[in-house]
Structure formats: C-alpha cells, structure tokens
C-alpha positions in Angstrom: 6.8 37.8 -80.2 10.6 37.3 -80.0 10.9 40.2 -77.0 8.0 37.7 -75.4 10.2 34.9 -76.3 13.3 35.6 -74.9 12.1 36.6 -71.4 10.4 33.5 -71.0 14.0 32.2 -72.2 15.8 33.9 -69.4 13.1 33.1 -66.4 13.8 29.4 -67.6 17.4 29.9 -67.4 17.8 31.7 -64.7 15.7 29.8 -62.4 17.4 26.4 -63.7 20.8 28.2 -62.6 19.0 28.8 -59.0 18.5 24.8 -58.8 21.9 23.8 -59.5 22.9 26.0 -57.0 20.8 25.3 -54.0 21.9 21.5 -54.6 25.3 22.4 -55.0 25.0 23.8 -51.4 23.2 20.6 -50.2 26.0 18.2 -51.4 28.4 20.4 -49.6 26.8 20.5 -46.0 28.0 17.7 -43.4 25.2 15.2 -42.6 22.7 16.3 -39.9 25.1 19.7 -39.4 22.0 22.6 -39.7 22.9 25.9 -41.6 23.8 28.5 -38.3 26.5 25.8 -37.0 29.6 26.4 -37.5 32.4 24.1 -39.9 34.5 22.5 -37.7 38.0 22.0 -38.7 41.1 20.7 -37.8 43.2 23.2 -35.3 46.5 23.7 -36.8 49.6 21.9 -34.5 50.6 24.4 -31.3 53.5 26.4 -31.5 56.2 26.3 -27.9 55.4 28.9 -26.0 51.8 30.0 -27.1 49.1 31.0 -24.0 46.1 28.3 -23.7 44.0 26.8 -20.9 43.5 23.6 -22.6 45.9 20.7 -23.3 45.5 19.5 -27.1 46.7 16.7 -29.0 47.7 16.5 -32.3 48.0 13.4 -34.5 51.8 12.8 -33.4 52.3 14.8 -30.6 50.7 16.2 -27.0 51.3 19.9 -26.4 51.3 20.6 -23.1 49.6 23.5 -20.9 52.4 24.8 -18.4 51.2 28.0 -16.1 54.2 29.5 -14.7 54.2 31.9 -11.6 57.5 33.5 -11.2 57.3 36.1 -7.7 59.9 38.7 -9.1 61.9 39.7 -12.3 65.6 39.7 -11.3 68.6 37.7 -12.9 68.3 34.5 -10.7 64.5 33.4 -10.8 64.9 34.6 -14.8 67.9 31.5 -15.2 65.4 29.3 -13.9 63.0 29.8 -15.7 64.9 29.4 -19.0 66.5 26.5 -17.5 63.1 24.8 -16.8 62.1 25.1 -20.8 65.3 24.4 -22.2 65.3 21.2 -20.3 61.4 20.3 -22.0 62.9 21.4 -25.5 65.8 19.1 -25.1 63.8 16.3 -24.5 61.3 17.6 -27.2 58.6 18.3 -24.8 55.9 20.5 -26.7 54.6 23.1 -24.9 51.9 26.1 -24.3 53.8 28.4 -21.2 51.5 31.0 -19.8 54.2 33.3 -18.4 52.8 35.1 -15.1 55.2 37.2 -12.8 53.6 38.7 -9.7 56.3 41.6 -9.4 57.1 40.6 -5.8 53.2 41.0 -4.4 51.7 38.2 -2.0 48.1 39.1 -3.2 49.0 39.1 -7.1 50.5 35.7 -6.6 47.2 34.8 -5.0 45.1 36.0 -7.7 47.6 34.5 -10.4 47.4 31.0 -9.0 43.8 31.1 -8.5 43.8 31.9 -12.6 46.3 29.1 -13.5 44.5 26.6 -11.5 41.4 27.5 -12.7 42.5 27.2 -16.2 43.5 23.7 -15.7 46.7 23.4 -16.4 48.6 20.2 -16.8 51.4 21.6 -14.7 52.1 24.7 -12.7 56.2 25.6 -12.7 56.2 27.9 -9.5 59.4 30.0 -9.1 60.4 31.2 -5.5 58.8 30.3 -2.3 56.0 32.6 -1.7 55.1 31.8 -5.4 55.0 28.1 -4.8 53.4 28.5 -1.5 50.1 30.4 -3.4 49.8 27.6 -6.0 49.9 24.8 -3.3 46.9 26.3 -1.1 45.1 26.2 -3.9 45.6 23.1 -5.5 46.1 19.9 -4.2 45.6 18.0 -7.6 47.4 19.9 -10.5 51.3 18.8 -10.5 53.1 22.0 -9.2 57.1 21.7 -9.7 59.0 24.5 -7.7 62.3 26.0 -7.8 64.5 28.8 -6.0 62.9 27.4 -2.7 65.4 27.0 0.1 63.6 24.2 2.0 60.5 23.1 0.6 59.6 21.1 3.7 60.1 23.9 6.1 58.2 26.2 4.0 55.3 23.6 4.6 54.9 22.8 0.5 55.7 18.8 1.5 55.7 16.5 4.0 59.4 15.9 3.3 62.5 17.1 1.4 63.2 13.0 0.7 59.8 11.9 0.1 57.3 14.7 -0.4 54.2 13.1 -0.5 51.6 15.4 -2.5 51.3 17.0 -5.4 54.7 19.1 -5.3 58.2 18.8 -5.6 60.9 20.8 -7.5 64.3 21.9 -7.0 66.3 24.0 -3.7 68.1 26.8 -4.6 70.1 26.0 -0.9 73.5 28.1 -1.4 76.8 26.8 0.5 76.2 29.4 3.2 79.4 27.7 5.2 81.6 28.3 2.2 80.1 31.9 1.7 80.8 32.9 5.2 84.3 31.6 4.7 84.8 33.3 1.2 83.9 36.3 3.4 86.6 35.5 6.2 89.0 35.1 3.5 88.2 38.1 1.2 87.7 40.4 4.9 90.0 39.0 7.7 90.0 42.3 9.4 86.2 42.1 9.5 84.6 41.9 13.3 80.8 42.6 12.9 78.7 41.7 10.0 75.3 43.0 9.2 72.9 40.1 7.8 70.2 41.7 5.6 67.2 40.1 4.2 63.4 40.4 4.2 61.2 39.1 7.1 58.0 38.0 4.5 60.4 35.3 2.9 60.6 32.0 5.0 63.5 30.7 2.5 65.5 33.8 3.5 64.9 33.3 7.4 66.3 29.9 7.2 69.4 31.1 5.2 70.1 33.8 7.8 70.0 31.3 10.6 72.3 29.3 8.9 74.7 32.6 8.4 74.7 33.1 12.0 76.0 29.9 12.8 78.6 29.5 10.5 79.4 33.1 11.7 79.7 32.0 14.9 82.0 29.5 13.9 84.4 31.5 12.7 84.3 34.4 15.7 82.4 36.6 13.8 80.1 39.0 15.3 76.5 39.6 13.6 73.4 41.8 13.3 70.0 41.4 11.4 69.2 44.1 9.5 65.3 43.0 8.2 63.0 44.8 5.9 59.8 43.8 5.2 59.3 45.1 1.9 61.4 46.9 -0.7 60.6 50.6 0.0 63.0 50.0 3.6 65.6 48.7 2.0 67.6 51.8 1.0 66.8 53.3 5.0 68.1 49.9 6.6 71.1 49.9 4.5 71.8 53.1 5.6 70.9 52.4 9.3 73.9 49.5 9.3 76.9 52.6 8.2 78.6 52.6 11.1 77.6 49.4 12.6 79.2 46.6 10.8 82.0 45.7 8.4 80.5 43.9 5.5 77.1 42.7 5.0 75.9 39.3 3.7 72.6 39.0 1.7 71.1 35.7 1.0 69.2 34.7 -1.4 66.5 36.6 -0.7 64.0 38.0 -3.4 63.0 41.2 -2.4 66.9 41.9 -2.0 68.4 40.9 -4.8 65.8 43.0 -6.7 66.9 46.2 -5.1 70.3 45.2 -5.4 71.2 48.1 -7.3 70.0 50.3 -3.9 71.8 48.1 -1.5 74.8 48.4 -3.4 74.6 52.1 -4.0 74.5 52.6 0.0 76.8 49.9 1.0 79.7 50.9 -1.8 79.4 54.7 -1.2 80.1 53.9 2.7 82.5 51.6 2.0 80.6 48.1 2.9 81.4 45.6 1.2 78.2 42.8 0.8 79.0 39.1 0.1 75.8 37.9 -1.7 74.1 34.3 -2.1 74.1 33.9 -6.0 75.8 35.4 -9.1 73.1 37.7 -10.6 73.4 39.6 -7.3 76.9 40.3 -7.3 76.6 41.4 -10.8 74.3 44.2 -9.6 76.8 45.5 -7.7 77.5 42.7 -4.6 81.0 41.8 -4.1 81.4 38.6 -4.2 79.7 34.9 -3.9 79.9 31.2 -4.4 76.5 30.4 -5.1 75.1 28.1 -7.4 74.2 28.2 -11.1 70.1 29.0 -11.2 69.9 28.2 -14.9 70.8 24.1 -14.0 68.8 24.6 -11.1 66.0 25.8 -13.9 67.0 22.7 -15.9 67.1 20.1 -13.2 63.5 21.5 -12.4 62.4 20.8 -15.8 63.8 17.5 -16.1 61.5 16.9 -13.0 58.8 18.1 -14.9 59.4 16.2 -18.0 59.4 12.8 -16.0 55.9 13.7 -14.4 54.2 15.0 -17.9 55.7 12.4 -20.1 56.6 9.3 -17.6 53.8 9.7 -15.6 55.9 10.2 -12.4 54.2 10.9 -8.9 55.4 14.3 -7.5 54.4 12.4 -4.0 57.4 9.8 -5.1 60.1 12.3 -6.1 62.4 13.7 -3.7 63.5 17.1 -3.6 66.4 18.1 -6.0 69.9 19.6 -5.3 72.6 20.8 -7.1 76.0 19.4 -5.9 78.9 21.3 -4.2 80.9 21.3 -7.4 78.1 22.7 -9.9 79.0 26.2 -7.2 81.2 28.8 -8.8 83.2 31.4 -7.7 82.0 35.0 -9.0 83.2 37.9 -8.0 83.1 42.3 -9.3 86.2 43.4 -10.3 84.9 47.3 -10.6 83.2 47.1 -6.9 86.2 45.5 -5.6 88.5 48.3 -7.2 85.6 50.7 -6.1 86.0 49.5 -2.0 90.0 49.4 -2.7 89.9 45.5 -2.0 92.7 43.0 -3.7 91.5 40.0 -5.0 93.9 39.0 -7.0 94.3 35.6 -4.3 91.0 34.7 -6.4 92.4 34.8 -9.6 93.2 30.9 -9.4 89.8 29.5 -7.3 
C-alpha cells in the first residue's frame, strides 16, 4: 500500500510539473510566431569597415554600404583610398567598405563591378580609370565617385569635367606635367632626347603623354614613346630605350608605377635617370617629381561622397574636383640621385 501510494504520488507530480512547463513555453512565444520560425532580434549597431550588401539603420545612426574597386595595389591609389575614409570618419560618416582590388586585370574589374552593383551598394568609390570605367557600364543608377582619373570626360565617364551629368563624378589626379617637364630641364640641362614611357591600355596615361610631348616641345626637347601594353614588357622596353634617350618621364600611369621597382632597376643600372608623375613612384626608385598629394586627392573624393550620401547631392550636379597648384610638392631620391652621380643640392630650398 505505501509503495502503491507513492507512485501514484510521483505520476501526479510529475505530470503537474509537465503543465507548468508547456504554459511556461506558451507565455514565452510571440503572438501568431509558430514554433520552427526563428526569434527575431535586434542586429547589434555596425562596426566602420565591416563587408555587407545591405545598408542598415540603427536607432541613431545610418551605416552605409560603400563597394570599393581599386585597379592596382601601389602607393598612390593606396593614399586615396585612405584619404577617401578618413574624409567619411571626419565627418562621422558610418560605414560598411567592401575593399575589392582587381590587381591591374580589365576582366577582374569587370567581374568585381558586376558583384558591387549587384549587391546594391549605396555607393561605389572607384579608384583609377579603367576601374571607374567598369563600374560605370554597368550602372547608371548607383552613385559611383572616382578618383586617380586624369580626365573623366575624355575617358567617356561624364558628359563634362564642369557639369557631369550622370551618376559619376569624383576627383583628377591631373599632375603639373608643364612644371614636371621643366623640373626635368632644370635637374637635366644637358638632356637632348627623352624616352616617354607608359602603357597603351590606360586612356588617363595617353592624355598625360600627349601633354608631355608638348611641353617637351616647348622647351626644345626631343622625345620618344616607349609603350607597353602590359606589365610583363616593361622590363624589355626599358631596356630597349639604353642608348636612345637621356632621361625618361613616366606619368602617372598604373601599370608603371607598379613595376617601378623594374623600371628603375634598368634605368639606374644604365644610367637613366626617370622624372615620374607622383611621389610614391619616385620613392620606388624614380628620381624626382612634383606631383600632387593622392591622399587629399583621397580626401577631397570623400568629401564628395559624403555630400551625396548624407546631403543628398546629385553626382549629375557636381563638377569634377582638382587639387590646386600649391597642394603639389617637390619630392625627390637622395640615394638614386647619388646612385646616377646627379647634384641636387639647387633643390634643397624648393
């Protein structure tokens, strides 16, 4: 009798324990919600700099979806690029960057713009001109803000430099070729021939070498293009000019300043000196330049893209940006110089 007892006791219990528990579970479920979906909850706030493919909003804040195409890794397009998000973060811009470098392939910047469009983002930041020029065949509706472009209109990414009436506009990384060629004179006044290298895919570097040949001619200075069309001719057309010419000038040109290590390992071992188009080349082993400062150029982009995200600005409306004569600096390589037995000491105070 009390062995019967108690397991009638414990059956009571037990199954009394069973009801709380199943209502327990009742008074926890959302209204209408069945028991495979899932809970939804509050998505904690973004962090700058995260990958996404959707903008979000938190209660006090919009985060922003940025794809970035960048066409090559050297010390130029890099400054930009910083320069662009510094600018957002000053203004306390916040942001999701998906960071996407084609490594100098037209086809990977196809197939990278394709993906940033398709994943909708609320701008595209496209750095260098065949970069910018894959982003704006494909899309005609996402905000696309360039930079390192020589001449946007004559690259065919606006109707006009002033106003460019679509869906892109940016910053020009146009260089003081005048000043450059003179820089050149002065550094090289014995110099009769020089050899004008660049790479034939880049429409920003065609229009930089035509304007080298007339401020060449200018100053009675003979000149010869020496073109690649890809990296792997670079070191053979270096070699190809020994002989030929006195100095060489290279542009701003992608493809070259990413080999500039090869260019200048030719050139210096035969005794050429090359005046470049921005800092970062003559860094890796160039000579000399006054070029302008990409990371401003990086910056002025951003503040560009901060007016259109933020402001609602029309890219149609804003004209392409420039960076003034006197944000150009002077740089030159001490150990090259010394290397090619050149004096510069007359640039000491420039």
């Amino acid at each position: 009798m009390k062995r019967t007892t108690v397991k009638r006791f414990l059956a009571v219990s037990l199954a009394g324990i069973m009801a709380i528990g199943m209502l327990a579970g009742c008074g926890s479920s959302s209204p209408g919600k069945t028991p495979d979906e899932p809970e939804v909850t509050d998505a904690p706030a973004a962090e700058a700099g995260d990958d996404t493919t959707t903008a979000e909003a938190t209660e006090n804040e919009v985060v922003y979806n940025i794809g970035v195409l960048q066409l090559v890794q050297h010390d130029a397009l890099d400054a930009s690029n910083e320069g662009f998000f510094k600018a957002l973060e000053d203004k306390g811009i916040k942001y999701k960057a998906d960071q996407q470098n084609a490594a100098g392939e037209a086809s990977t910047c196809q197939t990278i713009a394709q993906t940033l469009v398709d994943n909708k983002s609320d701008l595209i930041f496209s750095i260098a001109t065949p970069a910018a020029q894959a982003v704006a065949g494909i899309t005609k509706d996402i905000p696309i803000v360039v930079t390192a472009v020589t001449d946007p209109a004559a690259s065919e990414l606006c109707e006009s430099n002033e106003k460019p009436g679509g869906n892109v506009t940016g910053t020009s990384d146009l260089t003081p070729i005048k000043e450059q060629m003179d820089l050149l004179k002065e550094i090289l006044p014995e110099a009769k021939t020089v050899g004008i290298l660049y790479c034939s895919a880049e429409s920003n570097s065609e229009i930089q070498a035509a304007m080298a040949r007339e401020a060449l001619d200018a100053l009675g200075i003979a000149h010869k293009d020496y073109v690649v069309s890809s990296s792997n001719e670079i070191q053979t057309v270096v070699e190809s000019a020994i002989g030929q010419v006195d100095a060489l000038y290279a542009p701003t040109d992608n493809v070259i300043a990413a080999a500039m290590a090869t260019v200048s390992m030719v050139a210096t071992e035969n005794k050429i000196p090359v005046i470049c188009g921005e800092e970062g080349m003559t860094n890796a082993g160039g000579l000399a330049t006054y070029g302008i400062d990409y990371f401003e150029l990086g910056y002025k982009a951003g503040e560009m893209a901060a007016d259109i995200l933020v402001d609602g600005a029309n890219p149609a409306d804003m004209p392409i940006g420039y960076l003034n004569a006197d944000e150009c600096k002077l740089t030159y390589n001490e150990d090259i110089a010394k290397e090619l037995g050149i004096d510069l000491s007359k640039l000491e105070d420039k």
